[in-house]
N, C-alpha and C positions, 0 to 999 in steps of 0.2 A: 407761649412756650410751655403752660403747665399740661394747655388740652392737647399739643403734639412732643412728648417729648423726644428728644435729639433735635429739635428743630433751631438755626440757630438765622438770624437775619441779617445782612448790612444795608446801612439805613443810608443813603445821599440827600444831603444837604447843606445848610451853612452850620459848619463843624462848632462853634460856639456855641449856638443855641441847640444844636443835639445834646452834645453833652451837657449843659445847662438842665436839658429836662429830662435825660438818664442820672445826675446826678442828684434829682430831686423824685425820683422815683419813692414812691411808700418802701417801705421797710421789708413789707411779703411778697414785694418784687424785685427787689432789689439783686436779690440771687440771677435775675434771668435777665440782669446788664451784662453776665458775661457772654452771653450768646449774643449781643449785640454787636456788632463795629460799626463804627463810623466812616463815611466817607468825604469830606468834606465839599462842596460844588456850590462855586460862585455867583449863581444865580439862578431863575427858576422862567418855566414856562408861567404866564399868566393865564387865566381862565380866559381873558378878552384876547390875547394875543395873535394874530394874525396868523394861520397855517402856514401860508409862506413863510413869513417873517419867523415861524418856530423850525420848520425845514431848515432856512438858509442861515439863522444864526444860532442856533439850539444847541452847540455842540458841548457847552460849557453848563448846560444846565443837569438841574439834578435828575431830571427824567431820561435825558439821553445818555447821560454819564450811567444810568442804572439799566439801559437796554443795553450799553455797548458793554456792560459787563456781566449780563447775563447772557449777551452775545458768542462770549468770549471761551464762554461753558465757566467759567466761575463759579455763577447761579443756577438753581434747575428752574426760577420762577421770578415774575416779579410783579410786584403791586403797586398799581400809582390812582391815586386820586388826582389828580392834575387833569388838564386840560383833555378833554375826550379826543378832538379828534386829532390833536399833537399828538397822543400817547399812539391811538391808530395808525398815524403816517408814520412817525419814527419807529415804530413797531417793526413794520413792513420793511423797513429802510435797513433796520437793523439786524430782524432775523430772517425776511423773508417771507412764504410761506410753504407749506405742504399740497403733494396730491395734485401739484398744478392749480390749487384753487384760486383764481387770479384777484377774490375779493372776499378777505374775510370777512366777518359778522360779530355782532355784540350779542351773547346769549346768555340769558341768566335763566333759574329758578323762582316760580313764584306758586304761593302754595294753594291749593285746591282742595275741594270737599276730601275729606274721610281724613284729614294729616296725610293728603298726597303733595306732590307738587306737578307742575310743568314747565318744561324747556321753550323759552319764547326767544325767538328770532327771524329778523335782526331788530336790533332795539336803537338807531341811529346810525352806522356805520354806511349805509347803503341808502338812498333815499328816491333814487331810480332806479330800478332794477327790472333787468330781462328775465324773461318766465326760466331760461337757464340758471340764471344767482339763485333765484328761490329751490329749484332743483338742489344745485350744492348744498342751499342750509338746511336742508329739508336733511340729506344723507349725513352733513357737521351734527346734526340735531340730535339723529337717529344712534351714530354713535357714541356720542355724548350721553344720552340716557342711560345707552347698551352699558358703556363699559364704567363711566361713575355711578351710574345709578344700580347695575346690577339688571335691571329689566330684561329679560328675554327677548321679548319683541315688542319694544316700544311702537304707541299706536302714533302715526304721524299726521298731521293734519294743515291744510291751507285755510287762515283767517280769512273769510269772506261776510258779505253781507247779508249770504241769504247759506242754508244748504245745497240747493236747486242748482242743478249743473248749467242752467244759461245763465245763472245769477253772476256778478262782478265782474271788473275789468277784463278787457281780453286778456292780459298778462296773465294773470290769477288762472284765468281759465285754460291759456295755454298751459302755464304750470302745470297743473290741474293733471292736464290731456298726457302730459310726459311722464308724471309721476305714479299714473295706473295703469302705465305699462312696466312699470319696475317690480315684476313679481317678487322678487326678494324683498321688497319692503311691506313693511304692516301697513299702506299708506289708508286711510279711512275716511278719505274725502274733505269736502268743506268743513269748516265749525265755526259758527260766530261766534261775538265777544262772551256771551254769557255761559258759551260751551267749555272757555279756558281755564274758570274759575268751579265752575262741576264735575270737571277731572274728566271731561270728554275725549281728553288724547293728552299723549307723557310729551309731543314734541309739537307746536303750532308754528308757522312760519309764516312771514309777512314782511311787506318793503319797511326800512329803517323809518321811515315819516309815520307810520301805523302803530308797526312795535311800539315807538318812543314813546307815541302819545298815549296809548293804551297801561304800559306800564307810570306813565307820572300819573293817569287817573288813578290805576290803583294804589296805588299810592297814597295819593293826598285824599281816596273814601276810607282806606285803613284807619288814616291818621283821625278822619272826622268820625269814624264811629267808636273808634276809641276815645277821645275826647266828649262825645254828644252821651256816651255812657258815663263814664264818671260825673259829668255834669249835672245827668239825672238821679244817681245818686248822692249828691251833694245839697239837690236844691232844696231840701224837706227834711226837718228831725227825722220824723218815717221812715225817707228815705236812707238816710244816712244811716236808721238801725240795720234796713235789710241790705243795705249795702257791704254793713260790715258782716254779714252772713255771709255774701255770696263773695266775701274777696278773696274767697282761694279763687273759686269759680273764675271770676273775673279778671284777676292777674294769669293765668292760663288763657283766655281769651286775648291779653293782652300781647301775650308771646307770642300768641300763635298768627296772632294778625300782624303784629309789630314789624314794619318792614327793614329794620335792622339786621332779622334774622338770615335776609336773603339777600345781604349785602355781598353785592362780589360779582361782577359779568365778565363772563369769556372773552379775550378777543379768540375767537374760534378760526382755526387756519393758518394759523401763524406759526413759520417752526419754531416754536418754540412756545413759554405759558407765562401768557399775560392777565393780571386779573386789574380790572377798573373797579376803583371804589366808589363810592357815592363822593362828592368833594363836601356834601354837609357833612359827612358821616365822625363821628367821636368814636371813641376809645373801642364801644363795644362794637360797634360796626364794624368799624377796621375791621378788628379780628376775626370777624366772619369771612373776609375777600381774603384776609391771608391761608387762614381754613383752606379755603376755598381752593386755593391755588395749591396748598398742601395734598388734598384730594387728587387732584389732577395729575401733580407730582407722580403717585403713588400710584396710580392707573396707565401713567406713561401715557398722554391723552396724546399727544401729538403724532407721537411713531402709532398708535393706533388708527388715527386717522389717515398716514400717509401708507398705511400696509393699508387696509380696508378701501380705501378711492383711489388710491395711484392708477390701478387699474378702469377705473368710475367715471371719472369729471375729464 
């Protein structure tokens, strides 16, 4: 509430323990209870629980309860940490999507040399996909950069194995073949893994089985070289003097790798704005995917996508 203000939330869940933990809010927040409401919802999707089983009996929980009311236009957003691909289907179920796009995609932000970042998708949402879906996320990608990021002409690019045009699956390569006849786009070829993390392209795309895996390894190398550094500054008096030299240094390092900061994935396609949180993610995370979704808010991301592809896909 402090980093957006006007911004205000309603929260669904078991109304007891909401209030319980707004009522024990510290004191320098307690001000931004009134932008809160409660909604009260009887039960909840589980992480394990069966997609059907969250389809067919879901109506009562807190995540459906919180699409069917930002469905409703009550809400311009909404942010769930729950169940991924529950949050996916009842997404679809509940608002639909734009542009005709018949499968949306999970897309987040992850950051790249110079304090840039890039648009990676799909990140699990899709996990067979015709060289046509990659098309679609290729142009969700493209305008996603365009209009939150501000880019001109984002450079767009297909995850592959090699650079080399006979290199990777036929899909990839039909992809490929479709995507360098769209002269309107920046499209700039292949880029393997090590090209996403060098700022080789602002939008990379790839089937949901790739993305996923790709972004949990970045991930848990963040986490170990953050960790394998403080360790080495701790194992030695030595260490530990020039450790306290470099700890501005090193808390900047720590932010800037920290994958909290990028907490927050698109569901991209959807009419309407969904953001997925991390379901480890605390306090500070959170706040980043609500961000996040504020952003999108504020760029009107979805009528931009369905004016820009209606025409397209």
């Amino acid at each position: 509430m402090q980093a957006w203000p006007g911004l205000s939330a309603d929260l669904f869940g078991p109304g007891d323990q909401l209030s319980a933990e707004l009522n024990n809010l510290p004191r320098h927040l307690a001000a931004a209870g009134s932008h809160l409401r409660i909604h009260h919802a009887p039960s909840f999707i589980r992480q394990d629980q069966r997609l059907s089983d969250a389809l067919r009996r879901g109506g009562e929980t807190s995540m459906a309860m919180m699409l069917a009311y930002l469905a409703s236009g009550q809400a311009v957003a909404g942010v769930s940490a729950g169940n991924t691909g529950a949050l996916m289907a009842l997404s679809r179920r509940a608002l639909g999507t734009v542009a005709g796009i018949p499968r949306p995609a999970i897309c987040t932000a992850i950051p790249t040399r110079g304090d840039g970042r890039c648009y990676l998708l799909d990140l699990g949402a899709n996990v067979d996909v015709a060289p046509a879906r990659l098309v679609d996320f290729a142009l969700m990608g493209e305008v996603m950069a365009r209009h939150v990021d501000g880019i001109a002409a984002p450079r767009v690019a297909l995850l592959n194995v090699g650079s080399e045009g006979t290199k990777g699956s036929e899909t990839v390569r039909e992809a490929d073949a479709l995507l360098a006849e769209m002269g309107a786009l920046n499209y700039i070829g292949f880029v393997e893994g090590n090209g996403i993390f060098a700022g080789s392209a602002d939008v990379v795309v790839c089937d949901g089985f790739v993305g996923n895996a790709v972004l949990k390894a970045s991930e848990g190398l963040a986490r170990m070289l953050i960790e394998r550094v403080q360790a080495t500054f701790e194992s030695h008096w030595s260490s530990r003097v020039v450790g306290m030299l470099a700890r501005p240094a090193l808390r900047r390092l720590k932010g800037e790798l920290d994958p909290v900061r990028y907490n927050g994935a698109s569901l991209l396609g959807l009419d309407g704005i969904v953001i997925k949180s991390h379901g480890s993610a605390e306090a500070t995370g959170f706040s980043y995917a609500v961000l996040r979704a504020a952003q999108e808010v504020s760029r009107g991301l979805p009528t931009q996508l369905d004016l820009e592809l209606g025409g397209r896909i």
